[in-house]
C-alpha positions in Angstrom: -55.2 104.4 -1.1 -51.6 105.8 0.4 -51.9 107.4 2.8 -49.5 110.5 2.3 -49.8 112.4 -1.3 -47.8 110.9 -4.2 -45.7 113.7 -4.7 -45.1 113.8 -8.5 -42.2 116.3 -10.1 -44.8 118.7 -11.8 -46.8 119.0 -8.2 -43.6 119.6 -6.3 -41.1 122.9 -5.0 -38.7 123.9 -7.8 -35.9 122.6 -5.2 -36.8 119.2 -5.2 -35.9 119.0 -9.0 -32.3 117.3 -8.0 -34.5 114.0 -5.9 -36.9 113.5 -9.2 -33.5 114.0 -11.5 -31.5 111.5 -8.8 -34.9 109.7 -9.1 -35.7 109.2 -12.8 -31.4 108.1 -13.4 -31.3 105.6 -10.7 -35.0 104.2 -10.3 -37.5 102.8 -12.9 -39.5 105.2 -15.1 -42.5 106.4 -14.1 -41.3 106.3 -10.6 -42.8 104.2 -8.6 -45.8 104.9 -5.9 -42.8 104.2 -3.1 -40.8 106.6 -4.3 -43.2 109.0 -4.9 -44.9 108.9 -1.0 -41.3 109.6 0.0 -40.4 112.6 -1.4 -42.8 114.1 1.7 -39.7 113.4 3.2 -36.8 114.2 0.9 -33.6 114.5 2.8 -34.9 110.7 4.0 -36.1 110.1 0.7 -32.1 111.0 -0.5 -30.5 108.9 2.1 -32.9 106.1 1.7 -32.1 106.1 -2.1 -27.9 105.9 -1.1 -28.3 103.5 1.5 -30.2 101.2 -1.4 -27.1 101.4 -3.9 -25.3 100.6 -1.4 -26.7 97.0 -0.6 -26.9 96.8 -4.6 -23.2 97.4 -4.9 -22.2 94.8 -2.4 -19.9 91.8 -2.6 -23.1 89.3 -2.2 -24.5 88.3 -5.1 -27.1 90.1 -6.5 -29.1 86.5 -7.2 -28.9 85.7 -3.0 -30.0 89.4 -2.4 -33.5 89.0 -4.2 -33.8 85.7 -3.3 -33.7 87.0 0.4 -35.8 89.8 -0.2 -38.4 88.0 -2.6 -38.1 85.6 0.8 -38.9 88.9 3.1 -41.8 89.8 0.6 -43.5 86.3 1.2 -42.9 86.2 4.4 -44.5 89.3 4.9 -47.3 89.3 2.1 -45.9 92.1 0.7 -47.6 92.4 -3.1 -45.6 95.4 -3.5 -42.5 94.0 -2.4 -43.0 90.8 -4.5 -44.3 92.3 -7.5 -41.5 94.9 -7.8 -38.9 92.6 -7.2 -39.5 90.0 -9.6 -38.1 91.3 -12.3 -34.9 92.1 -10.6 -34.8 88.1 -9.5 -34.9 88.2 -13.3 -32.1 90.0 -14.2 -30.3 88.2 -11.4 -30.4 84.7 -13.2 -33.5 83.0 -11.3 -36.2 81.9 -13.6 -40.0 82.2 -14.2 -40.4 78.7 -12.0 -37.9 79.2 -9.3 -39.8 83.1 -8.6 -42.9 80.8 -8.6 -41.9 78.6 -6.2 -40.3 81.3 -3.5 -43.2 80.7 -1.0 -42.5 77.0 -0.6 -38.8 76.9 -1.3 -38.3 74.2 1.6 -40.1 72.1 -0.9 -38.9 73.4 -4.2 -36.0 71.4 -5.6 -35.3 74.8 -7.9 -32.8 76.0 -5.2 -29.7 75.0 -3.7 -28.4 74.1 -0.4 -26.9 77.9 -0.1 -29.8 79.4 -1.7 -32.3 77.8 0.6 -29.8 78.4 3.6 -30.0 82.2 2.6 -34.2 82.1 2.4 -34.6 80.3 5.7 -32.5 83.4 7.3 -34.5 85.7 5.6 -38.0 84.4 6.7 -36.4 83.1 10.2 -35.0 86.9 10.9 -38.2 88.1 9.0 -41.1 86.3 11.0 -39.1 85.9 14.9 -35.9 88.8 14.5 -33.9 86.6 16.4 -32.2 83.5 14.4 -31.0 80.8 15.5 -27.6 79.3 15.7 -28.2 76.7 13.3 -29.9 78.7 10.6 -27.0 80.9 10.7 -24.6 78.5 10.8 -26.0 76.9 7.7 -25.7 80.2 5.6 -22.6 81.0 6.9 -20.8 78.3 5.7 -21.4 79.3 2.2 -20.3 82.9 2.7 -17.9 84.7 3.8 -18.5 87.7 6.8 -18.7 90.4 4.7 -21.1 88.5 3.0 -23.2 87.4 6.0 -23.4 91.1 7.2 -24.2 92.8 3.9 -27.0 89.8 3.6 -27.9 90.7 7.1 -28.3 94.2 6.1 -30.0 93.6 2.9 -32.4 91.4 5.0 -33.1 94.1 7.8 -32.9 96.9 5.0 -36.1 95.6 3.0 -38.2 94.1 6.4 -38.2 98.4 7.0 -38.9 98.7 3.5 -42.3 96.4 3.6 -42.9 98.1 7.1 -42.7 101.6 5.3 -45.5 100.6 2.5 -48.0 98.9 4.7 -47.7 102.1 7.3 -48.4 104.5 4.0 -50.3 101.8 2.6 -48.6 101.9 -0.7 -50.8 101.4 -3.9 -48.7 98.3 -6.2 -49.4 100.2 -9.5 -51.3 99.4 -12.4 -48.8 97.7 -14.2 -47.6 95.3 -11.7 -49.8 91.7 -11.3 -50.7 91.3 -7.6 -49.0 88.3 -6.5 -51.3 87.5 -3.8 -54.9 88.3 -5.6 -56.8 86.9 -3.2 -56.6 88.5 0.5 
């Protein structure tokens, strides 16, 4: 159970209508339990929303991005995280089998040497902060800086965001499978 209200539209001020509009254009519809524990904070809840387009409008590719953060979400056992970003993996050209295999990507021959470059920075800065030379060596050699820093930021951006839903102890909703059913 969360541990701040979900804050739906019909249970909120008249002068939060603007965040559920900005909300229900940008976001998934119902608006998801995230979403909805943040409008407690809505100037936050506004930025948060801007600074997320923005790492979705960058020059990286949006099939590295959710490899990284799919990467973050194991890493971190995020169910939430996993679940909800599945289906943008999807959209992003990975299939059924490659989302299957995210966990054990080392051992997965679903990925190439740029894509597996990409998850071992993601878990490396995900499980120690620090990485090391090497692993970013081997990612940077596939991208350019602007790429390495948006992927840096993309990595940091969604380690705060699986920080944020364990601290309010986010619910994954109904209509998400738990990709980790078994604690």
């Amino acid at each position: 159970m969360a541990r701040v209200p979900y804050l739906r539209r019909e249970d909120a001020d008249e002068s939060l209508k603007p965040l559920y509009d900005r909300l229900e254009t940008e976001r998934k519809v119902p608006t998801a339990n995230i979403f909805l524990a943040l409008t407690n904070a809505p100037t936050q809840l506004d930025a948060f929303l801007t600074y997320a387009n923005s790492l979705r409008a960058a020059d990286l590719s949006p099939r590295l991005r959710e490899l990284a953060i799919l990467t973050v979400g194991h890493a971190t056992r995020s169910a939430y995280e996993v679940a909800h970003h599945q289906s943008h993996g999807l959209k992003a050209g990975l299939t059924e089998e490659q989302l299957a295999a995210v966990a054990d990507f080392e051992s997965a021959d679903l990925f190439d040497e740029m894509e597996k470059a990409v998850m071992r920075l993601a878990r490396e800065s995900t499980l120690q902060v620090d990485v090391s030379a090497e692993t970013w060596r081997a990612a940077a050699e596939h991208l350019t800086d602007r790429q390495m820093v948006e992927l840096s930021l993309s990595i940091a951006w969604y380690n705060s965001g699986v920080r944020i839903m364990g601290l309010l102890d986010i619910d994954l909703e109904d209509d998400y499978p738990n990709p980790f059913p078994n604690p």
